[in-house]
mmCIF file of the N, C-alpha and C atoms, coordinates in Angstrom:
data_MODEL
# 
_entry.id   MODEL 
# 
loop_
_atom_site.group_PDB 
_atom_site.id 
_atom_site.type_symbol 
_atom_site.label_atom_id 
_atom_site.label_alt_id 
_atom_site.label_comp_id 
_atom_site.label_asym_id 
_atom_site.label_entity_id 
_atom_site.label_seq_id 
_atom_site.pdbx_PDB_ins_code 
_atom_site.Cartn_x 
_atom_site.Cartn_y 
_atom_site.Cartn_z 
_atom_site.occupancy 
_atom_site.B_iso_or_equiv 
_atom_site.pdbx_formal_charge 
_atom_site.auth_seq_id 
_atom_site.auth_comp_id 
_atom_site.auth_asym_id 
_atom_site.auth_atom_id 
_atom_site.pdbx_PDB_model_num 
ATOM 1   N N  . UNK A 1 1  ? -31.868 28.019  -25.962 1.00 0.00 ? 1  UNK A N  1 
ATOM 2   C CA . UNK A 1 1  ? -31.055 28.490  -24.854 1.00 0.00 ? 1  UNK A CA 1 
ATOM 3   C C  . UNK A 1 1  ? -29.650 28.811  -25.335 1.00 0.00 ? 1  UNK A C  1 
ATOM 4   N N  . UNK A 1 2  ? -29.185 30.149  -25.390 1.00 0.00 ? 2  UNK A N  1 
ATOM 5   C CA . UNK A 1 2  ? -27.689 30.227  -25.280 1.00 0.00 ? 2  UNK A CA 1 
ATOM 6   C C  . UNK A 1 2  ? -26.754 29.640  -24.455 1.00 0.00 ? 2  UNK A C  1 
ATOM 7   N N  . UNK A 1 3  ? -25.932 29.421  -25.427 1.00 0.00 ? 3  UNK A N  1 
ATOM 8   C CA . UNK A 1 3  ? -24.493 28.225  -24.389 1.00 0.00 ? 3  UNK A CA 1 
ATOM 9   C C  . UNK A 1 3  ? -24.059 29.443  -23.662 1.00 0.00 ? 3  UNK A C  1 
ATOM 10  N N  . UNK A 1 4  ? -24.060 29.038  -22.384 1.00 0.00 ? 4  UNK A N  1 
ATOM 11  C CA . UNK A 1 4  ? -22.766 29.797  -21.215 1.00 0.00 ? 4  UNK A CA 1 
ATOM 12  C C  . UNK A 1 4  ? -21.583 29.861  -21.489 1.00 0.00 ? 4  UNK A C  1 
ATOM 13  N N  . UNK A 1 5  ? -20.529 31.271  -21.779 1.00 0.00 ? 5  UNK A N  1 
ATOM 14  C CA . UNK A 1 5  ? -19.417 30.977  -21.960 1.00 0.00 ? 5  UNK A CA 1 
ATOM 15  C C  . UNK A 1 5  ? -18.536 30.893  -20.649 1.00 0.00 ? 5  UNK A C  1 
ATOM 16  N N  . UNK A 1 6  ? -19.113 31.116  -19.346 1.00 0.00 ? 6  UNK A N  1 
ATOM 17  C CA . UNK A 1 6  ? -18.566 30.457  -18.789 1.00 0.00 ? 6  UNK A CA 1 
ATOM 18  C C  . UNK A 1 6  ? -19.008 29.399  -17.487 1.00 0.00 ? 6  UNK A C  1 
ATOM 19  N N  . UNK A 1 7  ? -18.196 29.087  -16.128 1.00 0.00 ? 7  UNK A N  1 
ATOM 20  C CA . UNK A 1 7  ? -18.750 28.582  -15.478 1.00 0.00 ? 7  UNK A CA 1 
ATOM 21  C C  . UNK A 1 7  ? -18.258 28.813  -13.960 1.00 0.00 ? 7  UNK A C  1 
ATOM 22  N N  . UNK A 1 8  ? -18.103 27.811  -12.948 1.00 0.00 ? 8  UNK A N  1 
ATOM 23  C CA . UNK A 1 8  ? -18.050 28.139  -11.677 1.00 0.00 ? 8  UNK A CA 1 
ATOM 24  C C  . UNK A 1 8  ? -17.575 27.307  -11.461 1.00 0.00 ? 8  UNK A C  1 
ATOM 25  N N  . UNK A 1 9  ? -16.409 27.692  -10.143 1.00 0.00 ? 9  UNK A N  1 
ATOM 26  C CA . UNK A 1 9  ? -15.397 27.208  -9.781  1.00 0.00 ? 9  UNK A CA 1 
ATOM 27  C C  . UNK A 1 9  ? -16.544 26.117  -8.792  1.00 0.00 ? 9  UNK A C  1 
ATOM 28  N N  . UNK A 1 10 ? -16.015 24.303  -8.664  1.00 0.00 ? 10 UNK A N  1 
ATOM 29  C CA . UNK A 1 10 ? -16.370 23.794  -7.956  1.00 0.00 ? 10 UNK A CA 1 
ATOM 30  C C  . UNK A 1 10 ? -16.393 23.691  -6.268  1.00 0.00 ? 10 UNK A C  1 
ATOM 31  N N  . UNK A 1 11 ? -15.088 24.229  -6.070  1.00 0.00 ? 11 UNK A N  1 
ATOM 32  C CA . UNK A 1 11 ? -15.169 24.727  -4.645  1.00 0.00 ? 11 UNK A CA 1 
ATOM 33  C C  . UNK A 1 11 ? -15.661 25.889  -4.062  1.00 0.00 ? 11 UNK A C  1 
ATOM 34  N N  . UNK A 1 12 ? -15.226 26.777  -4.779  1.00 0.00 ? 12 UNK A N  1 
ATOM 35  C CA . UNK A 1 12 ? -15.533 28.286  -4.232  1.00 0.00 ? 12 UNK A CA 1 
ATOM 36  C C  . UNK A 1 12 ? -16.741 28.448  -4.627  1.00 0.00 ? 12 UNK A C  1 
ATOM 37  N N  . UNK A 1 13 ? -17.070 28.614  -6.068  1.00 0.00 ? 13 UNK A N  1 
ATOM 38  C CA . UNK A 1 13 ? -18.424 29.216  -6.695  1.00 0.00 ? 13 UNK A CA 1 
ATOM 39  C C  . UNK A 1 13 ? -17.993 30.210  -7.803  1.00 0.00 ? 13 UNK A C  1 
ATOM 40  N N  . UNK A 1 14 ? -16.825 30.529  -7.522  1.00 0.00 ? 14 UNK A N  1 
ATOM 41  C CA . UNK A 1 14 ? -16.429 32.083  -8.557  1.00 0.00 ? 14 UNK A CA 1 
ATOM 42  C C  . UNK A 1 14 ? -16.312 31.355  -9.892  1.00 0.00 ? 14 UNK A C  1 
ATOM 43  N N  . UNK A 1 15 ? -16.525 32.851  -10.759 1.00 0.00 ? 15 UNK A N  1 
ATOM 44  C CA . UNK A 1 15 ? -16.830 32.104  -11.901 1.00 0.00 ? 15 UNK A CA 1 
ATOM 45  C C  . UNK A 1 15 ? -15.290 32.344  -12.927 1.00 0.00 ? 15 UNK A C  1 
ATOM 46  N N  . UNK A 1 16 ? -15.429 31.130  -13.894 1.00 0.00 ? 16 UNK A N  1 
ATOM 47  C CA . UNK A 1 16 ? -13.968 30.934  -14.318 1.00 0.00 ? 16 UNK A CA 1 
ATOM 48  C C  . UNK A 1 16 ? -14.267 30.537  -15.614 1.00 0.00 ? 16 UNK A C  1 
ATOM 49  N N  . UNK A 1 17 ? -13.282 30.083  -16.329 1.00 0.00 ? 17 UNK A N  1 
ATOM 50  C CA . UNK A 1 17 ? -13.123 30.047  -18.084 1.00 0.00 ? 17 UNK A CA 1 
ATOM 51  C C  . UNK A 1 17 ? -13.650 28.753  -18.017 1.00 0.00 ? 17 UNK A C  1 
ATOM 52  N N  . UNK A 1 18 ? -14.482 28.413  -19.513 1.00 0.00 ? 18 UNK A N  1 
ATOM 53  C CA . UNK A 1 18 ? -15.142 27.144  -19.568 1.00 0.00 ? 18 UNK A CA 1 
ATOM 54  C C  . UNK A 1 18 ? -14.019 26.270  -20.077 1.00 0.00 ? 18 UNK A C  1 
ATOM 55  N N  . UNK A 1 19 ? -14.029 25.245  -19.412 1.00 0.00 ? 19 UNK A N  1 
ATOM 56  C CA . UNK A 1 19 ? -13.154 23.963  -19.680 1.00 0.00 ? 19 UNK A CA 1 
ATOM 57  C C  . UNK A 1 19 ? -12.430 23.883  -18.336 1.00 0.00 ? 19 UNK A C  1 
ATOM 58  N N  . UNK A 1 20 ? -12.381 24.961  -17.283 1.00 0.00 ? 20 UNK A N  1 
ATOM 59  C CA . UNK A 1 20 ? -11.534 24.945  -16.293 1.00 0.00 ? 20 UNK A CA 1 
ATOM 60  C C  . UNK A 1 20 ? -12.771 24.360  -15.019 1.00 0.00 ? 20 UNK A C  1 
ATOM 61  N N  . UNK A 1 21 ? -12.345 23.484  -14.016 1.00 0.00 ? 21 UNK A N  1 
ATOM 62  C CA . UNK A 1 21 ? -12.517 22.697  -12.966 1.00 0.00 ? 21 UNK A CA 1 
ATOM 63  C C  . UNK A 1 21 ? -12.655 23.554  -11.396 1.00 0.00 ? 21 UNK A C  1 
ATOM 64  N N  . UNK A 1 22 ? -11.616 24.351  -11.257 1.00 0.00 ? 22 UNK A N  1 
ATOM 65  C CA . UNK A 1 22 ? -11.544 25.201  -10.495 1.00 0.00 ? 22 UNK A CA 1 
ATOM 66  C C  . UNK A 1 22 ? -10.536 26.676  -11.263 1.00 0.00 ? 22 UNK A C  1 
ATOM 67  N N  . UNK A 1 23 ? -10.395 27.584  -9.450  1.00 0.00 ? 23 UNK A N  1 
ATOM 68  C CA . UNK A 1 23 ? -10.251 28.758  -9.663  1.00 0.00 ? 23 UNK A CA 1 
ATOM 69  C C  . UNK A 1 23 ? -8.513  29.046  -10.041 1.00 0.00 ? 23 UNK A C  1 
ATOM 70  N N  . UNK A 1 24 ? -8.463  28.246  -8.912  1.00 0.00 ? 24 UNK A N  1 
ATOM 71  C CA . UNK A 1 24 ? -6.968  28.579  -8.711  1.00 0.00 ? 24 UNK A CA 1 
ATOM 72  C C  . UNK A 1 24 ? -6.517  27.042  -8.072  1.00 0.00 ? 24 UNK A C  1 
ATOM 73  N N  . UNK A 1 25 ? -5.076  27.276  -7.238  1.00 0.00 ? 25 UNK A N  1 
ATOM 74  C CA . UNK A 1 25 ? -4.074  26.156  -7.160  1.00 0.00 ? 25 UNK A CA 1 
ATOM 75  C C  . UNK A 1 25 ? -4.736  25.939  -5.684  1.00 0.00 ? 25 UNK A C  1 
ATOM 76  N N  . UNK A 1 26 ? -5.355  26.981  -4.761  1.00 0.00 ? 26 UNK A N  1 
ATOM 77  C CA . UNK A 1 26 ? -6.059  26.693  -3.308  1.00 0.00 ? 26 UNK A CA 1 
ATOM 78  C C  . UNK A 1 26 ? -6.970  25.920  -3.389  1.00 0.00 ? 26 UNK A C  1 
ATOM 79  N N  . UNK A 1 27 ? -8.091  26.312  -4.731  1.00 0.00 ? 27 UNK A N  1 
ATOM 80  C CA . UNK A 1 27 ? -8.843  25.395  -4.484  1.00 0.00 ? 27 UNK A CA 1 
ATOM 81  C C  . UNK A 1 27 ? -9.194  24.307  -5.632  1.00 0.00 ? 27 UNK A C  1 
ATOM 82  N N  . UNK A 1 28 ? -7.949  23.956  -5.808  1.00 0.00 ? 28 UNK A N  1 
ATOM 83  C CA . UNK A 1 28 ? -7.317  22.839  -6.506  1.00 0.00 ? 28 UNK A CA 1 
ATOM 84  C C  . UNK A 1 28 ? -7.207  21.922  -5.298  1.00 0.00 ? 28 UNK A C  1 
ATOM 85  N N  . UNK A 1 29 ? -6.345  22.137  -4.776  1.00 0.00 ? 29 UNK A N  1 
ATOM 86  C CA . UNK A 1 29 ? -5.342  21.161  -3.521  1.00 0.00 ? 29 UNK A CA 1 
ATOM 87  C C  . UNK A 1 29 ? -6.917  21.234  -2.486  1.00 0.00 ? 29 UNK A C  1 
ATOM 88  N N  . UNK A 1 30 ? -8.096  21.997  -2.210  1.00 0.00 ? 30 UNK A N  1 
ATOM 89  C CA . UNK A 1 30 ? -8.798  21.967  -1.783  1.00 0.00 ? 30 UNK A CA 1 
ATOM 90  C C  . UNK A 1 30 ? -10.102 20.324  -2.008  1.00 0.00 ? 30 UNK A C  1 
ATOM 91  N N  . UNK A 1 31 ? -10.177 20.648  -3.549  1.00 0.00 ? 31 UNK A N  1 
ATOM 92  C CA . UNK A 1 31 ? -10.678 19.599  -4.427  1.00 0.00 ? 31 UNK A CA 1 
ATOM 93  C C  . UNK A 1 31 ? -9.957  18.307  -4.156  1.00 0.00 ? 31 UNK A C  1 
ATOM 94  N N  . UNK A 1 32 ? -8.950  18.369  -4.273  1.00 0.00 ? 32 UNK A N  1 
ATOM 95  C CA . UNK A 1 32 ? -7.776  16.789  -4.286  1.00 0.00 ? 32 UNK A CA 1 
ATOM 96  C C  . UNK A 1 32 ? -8.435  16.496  -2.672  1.00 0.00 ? 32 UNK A C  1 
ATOM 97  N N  . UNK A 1 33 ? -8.079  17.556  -1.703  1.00 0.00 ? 33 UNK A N  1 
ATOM 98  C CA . UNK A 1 33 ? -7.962  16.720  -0.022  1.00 0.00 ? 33 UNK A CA 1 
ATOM 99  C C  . UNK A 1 33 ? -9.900  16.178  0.105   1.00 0.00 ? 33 UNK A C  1 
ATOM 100 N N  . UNK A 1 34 ? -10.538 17.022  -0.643  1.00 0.00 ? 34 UNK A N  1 
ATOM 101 C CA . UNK A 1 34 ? -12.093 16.476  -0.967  1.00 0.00 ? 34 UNK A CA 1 
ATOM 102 C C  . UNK A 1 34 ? -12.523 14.948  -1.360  1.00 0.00 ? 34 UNK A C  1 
ATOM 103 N N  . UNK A 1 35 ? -11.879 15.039  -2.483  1.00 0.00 ? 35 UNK A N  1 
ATOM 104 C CA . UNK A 1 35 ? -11.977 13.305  -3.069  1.00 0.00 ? 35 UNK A CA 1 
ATOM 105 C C  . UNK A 1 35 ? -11.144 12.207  -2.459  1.00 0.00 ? 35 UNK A C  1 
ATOM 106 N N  . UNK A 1 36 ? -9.454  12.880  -1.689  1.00 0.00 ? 36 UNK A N  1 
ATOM 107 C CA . UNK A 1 36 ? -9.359  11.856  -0.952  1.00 0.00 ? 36 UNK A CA 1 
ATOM 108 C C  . UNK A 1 36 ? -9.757  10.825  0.521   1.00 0.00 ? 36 UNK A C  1 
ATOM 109 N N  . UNK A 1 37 ? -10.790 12.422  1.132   1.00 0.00 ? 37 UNK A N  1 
ATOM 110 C CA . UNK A 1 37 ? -11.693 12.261  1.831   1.00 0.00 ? 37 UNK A CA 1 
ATOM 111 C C  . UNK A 1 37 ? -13.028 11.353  1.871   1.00 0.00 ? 37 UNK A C  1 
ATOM 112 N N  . UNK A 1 38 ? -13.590 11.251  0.609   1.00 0.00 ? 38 UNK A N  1 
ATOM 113 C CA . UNK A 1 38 ? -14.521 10.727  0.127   1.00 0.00 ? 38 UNK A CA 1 
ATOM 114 C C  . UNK A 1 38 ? -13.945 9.222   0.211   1.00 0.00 ? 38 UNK A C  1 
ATOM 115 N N  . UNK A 1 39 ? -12.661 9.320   -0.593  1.00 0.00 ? 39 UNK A N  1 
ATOM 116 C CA . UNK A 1 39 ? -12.248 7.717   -0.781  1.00 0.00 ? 39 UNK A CA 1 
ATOM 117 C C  . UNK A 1 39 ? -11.977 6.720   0.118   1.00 0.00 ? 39 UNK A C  1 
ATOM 118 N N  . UNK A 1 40 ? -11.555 7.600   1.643   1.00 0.00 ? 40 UNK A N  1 
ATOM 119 C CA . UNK A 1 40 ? -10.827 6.499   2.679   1.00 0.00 ? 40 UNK A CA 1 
ATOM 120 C C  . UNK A 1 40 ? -12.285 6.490   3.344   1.00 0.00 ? 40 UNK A C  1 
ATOM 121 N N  . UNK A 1 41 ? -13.343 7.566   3.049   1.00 0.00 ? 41 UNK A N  1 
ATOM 122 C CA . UNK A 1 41 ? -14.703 7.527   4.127   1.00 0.00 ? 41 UNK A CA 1 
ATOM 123 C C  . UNK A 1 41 ? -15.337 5.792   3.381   1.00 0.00 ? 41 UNK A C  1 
ATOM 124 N N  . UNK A 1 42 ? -15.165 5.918   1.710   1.00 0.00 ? 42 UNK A N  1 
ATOM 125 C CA . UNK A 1 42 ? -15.580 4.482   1.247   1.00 0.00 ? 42 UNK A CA 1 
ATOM 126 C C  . UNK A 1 42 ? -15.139 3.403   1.460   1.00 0.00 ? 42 UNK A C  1 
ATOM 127 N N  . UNK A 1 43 ? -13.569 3.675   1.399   1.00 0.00 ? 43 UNK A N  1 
ATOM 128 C CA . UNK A 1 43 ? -12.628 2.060   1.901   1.00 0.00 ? 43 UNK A CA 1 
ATOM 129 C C  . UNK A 1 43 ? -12.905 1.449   3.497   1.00 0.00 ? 43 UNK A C  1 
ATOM 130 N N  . UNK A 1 44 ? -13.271 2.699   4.489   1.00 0.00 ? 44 UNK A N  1 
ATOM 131 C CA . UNK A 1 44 ? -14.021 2.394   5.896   1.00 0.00 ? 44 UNK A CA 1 
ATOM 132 C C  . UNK A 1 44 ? -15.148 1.916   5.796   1.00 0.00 ? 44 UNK A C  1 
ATOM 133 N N  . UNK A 1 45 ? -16.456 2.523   5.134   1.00 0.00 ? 45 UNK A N  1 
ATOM 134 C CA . UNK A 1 45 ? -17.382 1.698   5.027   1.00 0.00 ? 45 UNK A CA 1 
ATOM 135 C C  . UNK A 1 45 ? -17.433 0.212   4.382   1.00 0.00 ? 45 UNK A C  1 
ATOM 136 N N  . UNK A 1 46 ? -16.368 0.455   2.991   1.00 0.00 ? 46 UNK A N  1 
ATOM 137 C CA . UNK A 1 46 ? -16.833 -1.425  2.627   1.00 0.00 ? 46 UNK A CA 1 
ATOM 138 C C  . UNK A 1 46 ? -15.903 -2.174  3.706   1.00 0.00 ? 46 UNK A C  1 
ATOM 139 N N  . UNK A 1 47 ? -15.103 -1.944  4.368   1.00 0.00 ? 47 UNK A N  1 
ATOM 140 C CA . UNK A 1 47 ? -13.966 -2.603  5.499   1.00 0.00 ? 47 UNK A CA 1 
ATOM 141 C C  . UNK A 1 47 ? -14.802 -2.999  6.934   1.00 0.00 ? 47 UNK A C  1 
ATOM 142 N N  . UNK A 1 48 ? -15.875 -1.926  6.900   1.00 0.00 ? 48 UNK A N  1 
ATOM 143 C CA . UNK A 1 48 ? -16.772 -2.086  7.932   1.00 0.00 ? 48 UNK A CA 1 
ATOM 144 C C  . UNK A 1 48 ? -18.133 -3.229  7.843   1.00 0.00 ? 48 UNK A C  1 
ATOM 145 N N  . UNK A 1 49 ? -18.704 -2.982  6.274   1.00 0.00 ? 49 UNK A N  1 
ATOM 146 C CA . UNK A 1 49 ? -19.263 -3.726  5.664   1.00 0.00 ? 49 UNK A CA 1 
ATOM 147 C C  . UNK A 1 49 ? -18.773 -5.497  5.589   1.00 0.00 ? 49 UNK A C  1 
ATOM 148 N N  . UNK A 1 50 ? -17.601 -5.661  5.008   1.00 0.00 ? 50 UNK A N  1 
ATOM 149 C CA . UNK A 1 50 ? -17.037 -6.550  5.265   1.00 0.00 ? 50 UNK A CA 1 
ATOM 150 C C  . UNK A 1 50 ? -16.776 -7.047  6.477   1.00 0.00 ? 50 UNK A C  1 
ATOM 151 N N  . UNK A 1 51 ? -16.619 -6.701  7.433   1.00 0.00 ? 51 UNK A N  1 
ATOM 152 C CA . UNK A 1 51 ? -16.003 -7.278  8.785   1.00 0.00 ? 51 UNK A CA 1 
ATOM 153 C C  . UNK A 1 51 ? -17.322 -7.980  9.372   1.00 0.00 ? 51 UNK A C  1 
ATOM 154 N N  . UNK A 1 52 ? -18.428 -6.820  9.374   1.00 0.00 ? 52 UNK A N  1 
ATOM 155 C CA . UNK A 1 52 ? -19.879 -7.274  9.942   1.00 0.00 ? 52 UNK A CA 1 
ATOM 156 C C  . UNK A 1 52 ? -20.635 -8.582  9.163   1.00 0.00 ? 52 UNK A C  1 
ATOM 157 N N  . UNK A 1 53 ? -20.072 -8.399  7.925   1.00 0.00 ? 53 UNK A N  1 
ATOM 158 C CA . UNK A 1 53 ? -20.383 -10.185 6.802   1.00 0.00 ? 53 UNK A CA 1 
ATOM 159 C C  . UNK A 1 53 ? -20.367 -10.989 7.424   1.00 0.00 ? 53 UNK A C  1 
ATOM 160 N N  . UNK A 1 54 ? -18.256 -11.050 8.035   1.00 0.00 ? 54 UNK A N  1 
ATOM 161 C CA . UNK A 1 54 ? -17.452 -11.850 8.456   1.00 0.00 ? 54 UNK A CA 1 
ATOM 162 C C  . UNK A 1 54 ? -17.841 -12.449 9.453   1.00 0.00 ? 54 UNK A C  1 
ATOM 163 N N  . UNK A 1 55 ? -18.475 -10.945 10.606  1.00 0.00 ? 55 UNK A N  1 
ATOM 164 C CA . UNK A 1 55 ? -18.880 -11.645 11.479  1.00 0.00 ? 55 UNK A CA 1 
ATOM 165 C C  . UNK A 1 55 ? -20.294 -12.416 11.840  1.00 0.00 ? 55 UNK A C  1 
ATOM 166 N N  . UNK A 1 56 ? -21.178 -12.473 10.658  1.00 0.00 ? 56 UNK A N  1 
ATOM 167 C CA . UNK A 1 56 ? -22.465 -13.039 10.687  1.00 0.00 ? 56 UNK A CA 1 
ATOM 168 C C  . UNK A 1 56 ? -21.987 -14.112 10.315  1.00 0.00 ? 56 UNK A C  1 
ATOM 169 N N  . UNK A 1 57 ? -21.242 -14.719 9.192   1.00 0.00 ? 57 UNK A N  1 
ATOM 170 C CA . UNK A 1 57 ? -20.799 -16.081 8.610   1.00 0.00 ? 57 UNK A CA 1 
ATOM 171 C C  . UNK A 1 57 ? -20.625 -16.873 9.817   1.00 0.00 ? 57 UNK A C  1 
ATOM 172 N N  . UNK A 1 58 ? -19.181 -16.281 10.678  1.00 0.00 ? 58 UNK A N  1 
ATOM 173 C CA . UNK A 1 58 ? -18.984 -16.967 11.958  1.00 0.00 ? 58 UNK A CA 1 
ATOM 174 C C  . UNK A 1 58 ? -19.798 -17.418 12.643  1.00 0.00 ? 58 UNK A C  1 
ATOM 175 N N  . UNK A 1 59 ? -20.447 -16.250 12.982  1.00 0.00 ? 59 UNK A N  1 
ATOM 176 C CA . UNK A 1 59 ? -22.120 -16.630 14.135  1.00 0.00 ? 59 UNK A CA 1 
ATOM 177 C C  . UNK A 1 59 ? -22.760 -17.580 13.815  1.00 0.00 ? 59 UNK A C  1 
ATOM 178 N N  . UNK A 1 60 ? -22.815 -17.862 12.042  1.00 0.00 ? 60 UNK A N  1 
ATOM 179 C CA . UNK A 1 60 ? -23.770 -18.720 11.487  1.00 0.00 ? 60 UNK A CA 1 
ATOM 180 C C  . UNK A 1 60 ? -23.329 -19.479 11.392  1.00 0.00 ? 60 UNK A C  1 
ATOM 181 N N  . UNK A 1 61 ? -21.874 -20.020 11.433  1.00 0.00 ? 61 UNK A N  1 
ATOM 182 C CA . UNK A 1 61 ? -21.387 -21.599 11.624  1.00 0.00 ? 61 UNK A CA 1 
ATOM 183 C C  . UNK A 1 61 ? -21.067 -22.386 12.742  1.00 0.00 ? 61 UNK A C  1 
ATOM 184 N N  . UNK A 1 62 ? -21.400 -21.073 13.854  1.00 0.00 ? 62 UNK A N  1 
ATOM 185 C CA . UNK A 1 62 ? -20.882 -21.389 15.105  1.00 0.00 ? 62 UNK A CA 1 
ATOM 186 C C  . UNK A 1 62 ? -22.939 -22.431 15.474  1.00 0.00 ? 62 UNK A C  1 
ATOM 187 N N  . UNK A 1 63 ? -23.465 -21.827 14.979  1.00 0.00 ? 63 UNK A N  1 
ATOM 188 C CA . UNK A 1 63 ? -24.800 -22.599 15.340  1.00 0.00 ? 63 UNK A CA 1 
ATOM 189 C C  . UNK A 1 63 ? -25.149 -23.740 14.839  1.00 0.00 ? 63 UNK A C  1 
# 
């Protein structure tokens, strides 16, 4: 198989120089508000995760 010299922008799709991530600086700052999205959706779930623990422990000492 020949190596690809190049590749595709992760947000958009357009295609761009190999070693590069994205296209441009839009969908740069596009990428960043992506992963920080991802991160507070995870810190809610284990916060949610945690609380529902918290509240089985209780239940279970209250019996």
């Amino acid at each position: 198989m020949p190596e690809d010299d190049h590749r595709h922008c992760k947000v958009c799709g357009k295609v761009i120089v190999k070693g590069d991530k994205v296209c441009s600086a839009s969908c740069q700052e596009t990428m960043e508000a992506n992963a920080r999205t991802r991160q507070n959706t995870m810190y809610l779930m284990y916060g949610g995760l945690a609380f529902i623990l918290f509240l089985l422990v209780v239940g279970a000492i209250r019996l």
